[in-house]
C-alpha positions in Angstrom: 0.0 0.0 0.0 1.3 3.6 0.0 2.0 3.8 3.9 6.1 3.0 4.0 6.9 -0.4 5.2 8.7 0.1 8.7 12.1 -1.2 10.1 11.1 -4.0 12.2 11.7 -3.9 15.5 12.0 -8.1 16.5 12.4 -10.5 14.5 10.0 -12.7 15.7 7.9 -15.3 13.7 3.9 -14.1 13.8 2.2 -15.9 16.8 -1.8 -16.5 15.3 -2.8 -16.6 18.8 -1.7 -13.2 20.1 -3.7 -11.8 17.0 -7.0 -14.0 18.4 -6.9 -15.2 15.0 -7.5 -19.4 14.8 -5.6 -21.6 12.8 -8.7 -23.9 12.0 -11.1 -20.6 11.9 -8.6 -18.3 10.9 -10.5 -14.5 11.3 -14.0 -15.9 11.8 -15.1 -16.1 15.8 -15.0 -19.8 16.9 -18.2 -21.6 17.9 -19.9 -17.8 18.2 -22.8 -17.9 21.1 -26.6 -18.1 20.1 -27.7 -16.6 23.6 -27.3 -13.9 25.9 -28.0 -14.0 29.8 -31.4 -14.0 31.0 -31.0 -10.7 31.4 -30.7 -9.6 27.9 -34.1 -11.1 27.0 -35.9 -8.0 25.3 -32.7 -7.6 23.2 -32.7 -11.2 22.0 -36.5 -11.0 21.5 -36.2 -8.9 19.0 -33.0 -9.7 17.2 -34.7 -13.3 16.7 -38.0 -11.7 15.2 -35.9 -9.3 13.1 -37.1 -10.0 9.3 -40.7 -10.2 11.0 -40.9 -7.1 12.7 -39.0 -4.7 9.8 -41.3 -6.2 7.1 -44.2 -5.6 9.1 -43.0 -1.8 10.2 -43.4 -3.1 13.7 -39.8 -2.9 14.7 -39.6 0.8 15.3 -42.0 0.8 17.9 -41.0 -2.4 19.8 -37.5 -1.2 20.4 -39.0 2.4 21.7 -40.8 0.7 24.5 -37.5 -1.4 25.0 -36.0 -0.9 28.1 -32.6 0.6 28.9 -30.4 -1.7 29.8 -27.0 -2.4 31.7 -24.1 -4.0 30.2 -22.9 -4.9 33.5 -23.8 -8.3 33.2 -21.6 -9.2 29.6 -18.5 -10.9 31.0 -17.4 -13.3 28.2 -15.6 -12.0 25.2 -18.0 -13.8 22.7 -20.8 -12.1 25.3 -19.9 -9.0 24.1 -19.2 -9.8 20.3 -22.4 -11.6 20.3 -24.1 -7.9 21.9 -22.5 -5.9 19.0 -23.9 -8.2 16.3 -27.6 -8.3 18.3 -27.7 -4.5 18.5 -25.9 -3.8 15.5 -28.8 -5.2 13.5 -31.3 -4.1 15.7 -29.9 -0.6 14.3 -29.5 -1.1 10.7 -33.3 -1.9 10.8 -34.4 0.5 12.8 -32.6 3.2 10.3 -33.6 1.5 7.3 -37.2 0.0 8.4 -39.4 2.2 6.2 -36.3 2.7 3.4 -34.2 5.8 2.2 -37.1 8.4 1.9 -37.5 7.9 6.0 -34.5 6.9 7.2 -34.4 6.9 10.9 -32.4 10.1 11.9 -32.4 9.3 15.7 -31.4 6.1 17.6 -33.3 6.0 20.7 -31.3 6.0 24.1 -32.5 2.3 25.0 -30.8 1.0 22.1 -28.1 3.8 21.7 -26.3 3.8 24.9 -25.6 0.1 25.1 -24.5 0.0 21.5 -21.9 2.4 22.2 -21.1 1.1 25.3 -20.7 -2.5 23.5 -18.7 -0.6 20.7 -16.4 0.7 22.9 -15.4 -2.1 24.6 -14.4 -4.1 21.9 -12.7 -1.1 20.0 -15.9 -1.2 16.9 -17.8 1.8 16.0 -21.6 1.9 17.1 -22.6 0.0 13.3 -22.7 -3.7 11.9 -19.6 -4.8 10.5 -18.1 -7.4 8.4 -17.4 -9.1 11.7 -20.5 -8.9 13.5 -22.6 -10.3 9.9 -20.3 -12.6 8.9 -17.4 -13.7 11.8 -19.7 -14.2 14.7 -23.0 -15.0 12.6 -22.5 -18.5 12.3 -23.5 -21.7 13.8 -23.9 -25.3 13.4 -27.5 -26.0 12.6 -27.0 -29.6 13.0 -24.5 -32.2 13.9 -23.7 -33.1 9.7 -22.2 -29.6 9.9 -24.8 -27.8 7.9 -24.3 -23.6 8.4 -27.4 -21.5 9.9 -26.9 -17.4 10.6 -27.7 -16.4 14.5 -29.4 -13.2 13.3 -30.9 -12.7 10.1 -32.9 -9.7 8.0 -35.3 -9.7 5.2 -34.0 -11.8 2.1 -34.8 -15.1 3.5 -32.5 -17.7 1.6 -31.0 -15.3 -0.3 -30.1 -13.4 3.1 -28.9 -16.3 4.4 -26.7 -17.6 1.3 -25.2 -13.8 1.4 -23.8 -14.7 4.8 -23.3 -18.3 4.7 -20.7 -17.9 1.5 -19.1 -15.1 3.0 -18.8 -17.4 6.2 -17.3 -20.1 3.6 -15.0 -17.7 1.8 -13.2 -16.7 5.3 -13.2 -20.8 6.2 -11.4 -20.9 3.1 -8.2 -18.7 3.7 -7.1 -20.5 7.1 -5.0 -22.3 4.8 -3.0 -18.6 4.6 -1.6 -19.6 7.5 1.0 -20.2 5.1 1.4 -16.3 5.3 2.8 -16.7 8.8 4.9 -20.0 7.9 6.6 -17.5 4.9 7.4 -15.0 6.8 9.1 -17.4 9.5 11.2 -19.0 6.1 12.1 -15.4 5.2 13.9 -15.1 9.2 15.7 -18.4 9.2 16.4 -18.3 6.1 14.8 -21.0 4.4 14.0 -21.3 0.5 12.4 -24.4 0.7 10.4 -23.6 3.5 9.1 -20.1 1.3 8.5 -21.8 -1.4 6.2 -24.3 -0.1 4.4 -21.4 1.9 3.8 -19.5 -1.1 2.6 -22.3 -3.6 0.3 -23.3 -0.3 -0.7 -19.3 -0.4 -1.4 -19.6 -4.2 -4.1 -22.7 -3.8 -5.3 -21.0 -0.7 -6.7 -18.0 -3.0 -7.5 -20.0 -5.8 -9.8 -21.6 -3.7 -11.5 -18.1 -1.8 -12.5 -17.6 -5.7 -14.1 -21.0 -6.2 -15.9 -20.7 -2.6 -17.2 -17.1 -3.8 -18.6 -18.7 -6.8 -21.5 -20.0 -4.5 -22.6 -16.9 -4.3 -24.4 -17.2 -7.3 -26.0 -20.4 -6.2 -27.3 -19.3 -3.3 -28.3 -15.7 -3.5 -30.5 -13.6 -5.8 -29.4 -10.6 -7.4 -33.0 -8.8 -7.4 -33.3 -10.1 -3.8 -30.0 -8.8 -2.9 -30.2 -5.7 -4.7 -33.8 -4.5 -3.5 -34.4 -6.3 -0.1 -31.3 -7.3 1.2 -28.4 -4.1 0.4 -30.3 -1.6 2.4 -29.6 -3.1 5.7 -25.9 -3.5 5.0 -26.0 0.4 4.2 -23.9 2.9 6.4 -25.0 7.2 7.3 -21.3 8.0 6.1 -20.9 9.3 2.5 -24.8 8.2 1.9 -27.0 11.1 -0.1 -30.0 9.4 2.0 -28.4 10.6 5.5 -26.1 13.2 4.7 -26.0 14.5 8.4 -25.7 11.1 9.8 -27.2 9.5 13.1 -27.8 11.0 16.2 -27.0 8.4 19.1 -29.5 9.7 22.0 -27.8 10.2 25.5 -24.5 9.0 23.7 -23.4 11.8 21.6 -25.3 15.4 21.5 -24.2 15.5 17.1 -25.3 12.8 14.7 -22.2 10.3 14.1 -21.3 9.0 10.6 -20.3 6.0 9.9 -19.7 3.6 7.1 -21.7 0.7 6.0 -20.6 -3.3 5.5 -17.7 -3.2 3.0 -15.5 -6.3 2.1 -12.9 -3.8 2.9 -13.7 -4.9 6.5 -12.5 -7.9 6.2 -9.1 -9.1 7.8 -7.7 -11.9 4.5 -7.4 -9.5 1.4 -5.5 -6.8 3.5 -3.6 -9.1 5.1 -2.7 -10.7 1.6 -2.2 -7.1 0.1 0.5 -6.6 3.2 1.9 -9.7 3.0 2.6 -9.4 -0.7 3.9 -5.7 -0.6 1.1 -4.4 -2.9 1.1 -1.2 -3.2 -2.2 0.7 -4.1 -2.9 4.4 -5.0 -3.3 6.9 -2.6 -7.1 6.7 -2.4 -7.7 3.2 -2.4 -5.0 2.8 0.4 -6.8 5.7 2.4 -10.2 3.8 1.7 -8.3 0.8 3.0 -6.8 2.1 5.8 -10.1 3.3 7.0 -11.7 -0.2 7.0 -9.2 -1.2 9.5 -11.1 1.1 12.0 -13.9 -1.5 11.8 -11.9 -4.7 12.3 -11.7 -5.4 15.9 -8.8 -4.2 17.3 -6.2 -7.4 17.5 -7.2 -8.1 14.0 -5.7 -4.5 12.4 -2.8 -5.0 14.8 -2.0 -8.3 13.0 -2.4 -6.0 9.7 0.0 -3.7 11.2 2.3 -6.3 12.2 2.8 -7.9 8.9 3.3 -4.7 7.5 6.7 -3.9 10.0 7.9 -7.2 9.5 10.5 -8.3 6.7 9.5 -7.5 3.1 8.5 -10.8 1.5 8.9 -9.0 -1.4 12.3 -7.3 -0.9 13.3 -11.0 -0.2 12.5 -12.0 -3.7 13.9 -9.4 -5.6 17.1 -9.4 -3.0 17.3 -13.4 -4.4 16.9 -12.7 -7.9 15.0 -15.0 -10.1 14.4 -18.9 -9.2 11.2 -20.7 -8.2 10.5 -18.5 -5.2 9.8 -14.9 -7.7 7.8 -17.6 -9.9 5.7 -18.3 -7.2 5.6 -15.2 -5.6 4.2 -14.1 -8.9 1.6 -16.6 -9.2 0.1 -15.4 -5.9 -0.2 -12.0 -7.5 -1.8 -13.4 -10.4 -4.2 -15.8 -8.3 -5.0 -12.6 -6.3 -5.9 -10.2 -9.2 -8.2 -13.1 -10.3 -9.8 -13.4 -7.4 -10.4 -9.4 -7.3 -11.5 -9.8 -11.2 -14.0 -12.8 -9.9 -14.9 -10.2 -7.3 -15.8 -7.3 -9.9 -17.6 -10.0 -12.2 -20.1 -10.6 -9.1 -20.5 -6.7 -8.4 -21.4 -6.2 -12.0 -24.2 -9.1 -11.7 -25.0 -8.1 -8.3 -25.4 -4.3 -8.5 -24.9 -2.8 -12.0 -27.0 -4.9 -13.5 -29.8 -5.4 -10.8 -29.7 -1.8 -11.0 -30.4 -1.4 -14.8 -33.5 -4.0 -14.3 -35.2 -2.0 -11.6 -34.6 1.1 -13.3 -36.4 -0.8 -16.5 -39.0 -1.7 -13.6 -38.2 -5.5 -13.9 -38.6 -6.7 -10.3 -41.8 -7.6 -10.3 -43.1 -8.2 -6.5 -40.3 -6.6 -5.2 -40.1 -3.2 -3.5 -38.3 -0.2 -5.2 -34.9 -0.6 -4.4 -32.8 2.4 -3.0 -31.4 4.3 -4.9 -28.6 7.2 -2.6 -26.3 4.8 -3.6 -27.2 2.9 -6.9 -23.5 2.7 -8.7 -21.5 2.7 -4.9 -21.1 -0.4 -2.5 -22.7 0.1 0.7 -19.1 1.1 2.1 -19.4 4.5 0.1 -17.1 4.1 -2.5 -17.8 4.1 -6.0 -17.3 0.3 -6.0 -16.4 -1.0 -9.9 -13.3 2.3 -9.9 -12.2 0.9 -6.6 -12.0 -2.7 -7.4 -10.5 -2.1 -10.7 -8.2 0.0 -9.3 -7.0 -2.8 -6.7 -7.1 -5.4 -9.0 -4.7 -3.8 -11.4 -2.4 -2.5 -8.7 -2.3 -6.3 -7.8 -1.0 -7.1 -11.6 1.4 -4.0 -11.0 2.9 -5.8 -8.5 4.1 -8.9 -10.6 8.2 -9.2 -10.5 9.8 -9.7 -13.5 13.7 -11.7 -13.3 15.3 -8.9 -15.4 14.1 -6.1 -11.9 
């Protein structure tokens, strides 16, 4: 990216553990929890009548008459992560219950002060993330290992399929845990041992892109586009909330903050770091912002790969060989995942857009429309993808460099 890489300070292989960061889960939160305390009852309520009470305009009104509650009685860590993901989307349809002509402009204390309490604790801002919907909204829904979401919004399967493949696609790059074992090669150092990492590295992203391809077995585009995108929507760079949200009895202005983004999640950046990509100045910015939604020990492992010795100073320092060959194939296995990626935007939002513009949806509500050609992240989503993926090709080594 364009920050500068750092000198390192230690020398130290990169310890998974320190990062909370599994090796057989990788970024996604282990065995998340279903339940709350007792205590937490009217949250729960709700959050498990979610897709009911929004497509029945009831939701609103139940969480006014909720009552304010402590968070004294959250003492587990996957308590609290399981809190932010509750009242997260209790938020996100509360805002977006009636759509983006009535956007809700204030977030009622009983739901506003926890939520920021909850935020603050674990170091998120006061909105769902990438890792409250998809790292710790997953469970086991029986013992033959079939996936179910904890909390859910309108979309029904195709809701669910959104999720349930993103769940998949994080599953998928545990086996970058070859990341780690690469950067312990470049310390002892060991070619062998690099080289194996990074051909492991290579079939790890190969298959991210075939798990993403599920996406299209499993999730609508009209669905997605018209019921489903609204919810995943931030009040930061969005024409429908231009002054943002006003958190009652947490902050006297209206906050801002940006919607889900894939941005937010942990494996492309860490990939991006890992392999010294550099991108332009307002991609990286973009970037860098997204880390501010990661929990905490997850952007300090980004940070951390980033100060530790440049893989890809090490393969230029070594000339050519097998090690710049496969180096370069994990470039070229990346920018094919990010071209994979921009295929499915196209399908999923350029083109859903053109048929409800033509009034093709049939059933389906109007979609919204504040951010028609942007991803719910704010950005002006085909530039910005483009823009990484070539950046990624810009990257490739050539032995004659």
């Amino acid at each position: 990216m364009e920050h500068q890489r750092q000198k390192p300070k230690t020398r130290v292989p990169l310890c998974l553990r320190r990062y909370h960061i599994s090796e057989d889960y990788g970024f996604l939160l282990p065995n998340p929890l279903k339940e709350l305390p007792d205590y937490y009852r009217p949250w729960m309520e709700i959050a498990n009548q979610l897709p009911h009470l929004i497509e029945n305009h009831q939701l609103r009104a139940r969480v006014d008459k909720m009552p304010l509650l402590s968070c004294r009685f959250l003492e587990r860590y996957r308590e609290w992560r399981l809190a932010h993901l509750v009242l997260g989307s209790v938020t996100m349809g509360y805002v977006w219950q009636e759509g983006e002509s009535q956007p809700a402009e204030v977030l009622p204390r009983s739901l506003a002060v926890p939520f920021v309490e909850v935020s603050r604790s674990l170091g998120l801002p006061p909105i769902l993330v990438h890792a409250d919907l998809v790292l710790s909204n997953w469970t086991r829904r029986d013992p033959e290992g079939n996936l179910d979401t904890i909390v859910s919004f309108p979309g029904g399967e195709s809701l669910r399929g959104f999720v349930l493949v993103t769940v998949l696609v994080e599953k998928a790059a545990v086996p970058a845990i070859a990341l780690v074992q690469a950067n312990a090669a470049i310390l002892q150092p060991s070619q062998d041992a690099l080289l194996e990492a990074l051909q492991r590295l290579r079939l790890s992203i190969q298959d991210i892109t075939r798990t993403f391809g599920q996406m299209h077995d499993y999730v609508d585009p009209d669905i997605f586009y018209a019921v489903i995108r609204i919810f995943l929507s931030g009040w930061a760079d969005n024409p429908a909330m231009p002054a943002g949200l006003v958190y009652q009895g947490a902050s006297a202005r209206p906050l801002r903050f940006s919607g889900g983004s894939a941005a937010q999640s942990s494996v492309l950046q860490a990939l991006d770091e890992f392999l010294g990509i550099r991108h332009s100045k307002e991609s990286a910015d973009f970037l860098y912002r997204m880390r501010d939604y990661m929990p905490p020990s997850h952007k300090a492992f980004l940070d951390e790969i980033h100060s530790a010795p440049s893989l890809r100073d090490h393969v230029l320092s070594a000339g050519g060989g097998h090690c710049l060959a496969a180096y370069n194939q994990c470039l070229e296995a990346l920018a094919e995942l990010r071209s994979y990626h921009i295929a499915v935007v196209t399908k999923y939002l350029i083109t859903a857009a053109a048929k409800a513009k033509g009034g093709r949806l049939g059933h389906l509500p109007g979609p919204p429309r504040a951010l028609e050609n942007r991803g719910t992240g704010g950005t002006a989503i085909l530039s910005f993808l483009k823009n990484v993926r070539d950046q990624t090709l810009k990257a490739i080594l050539h032995p004659s460099a």
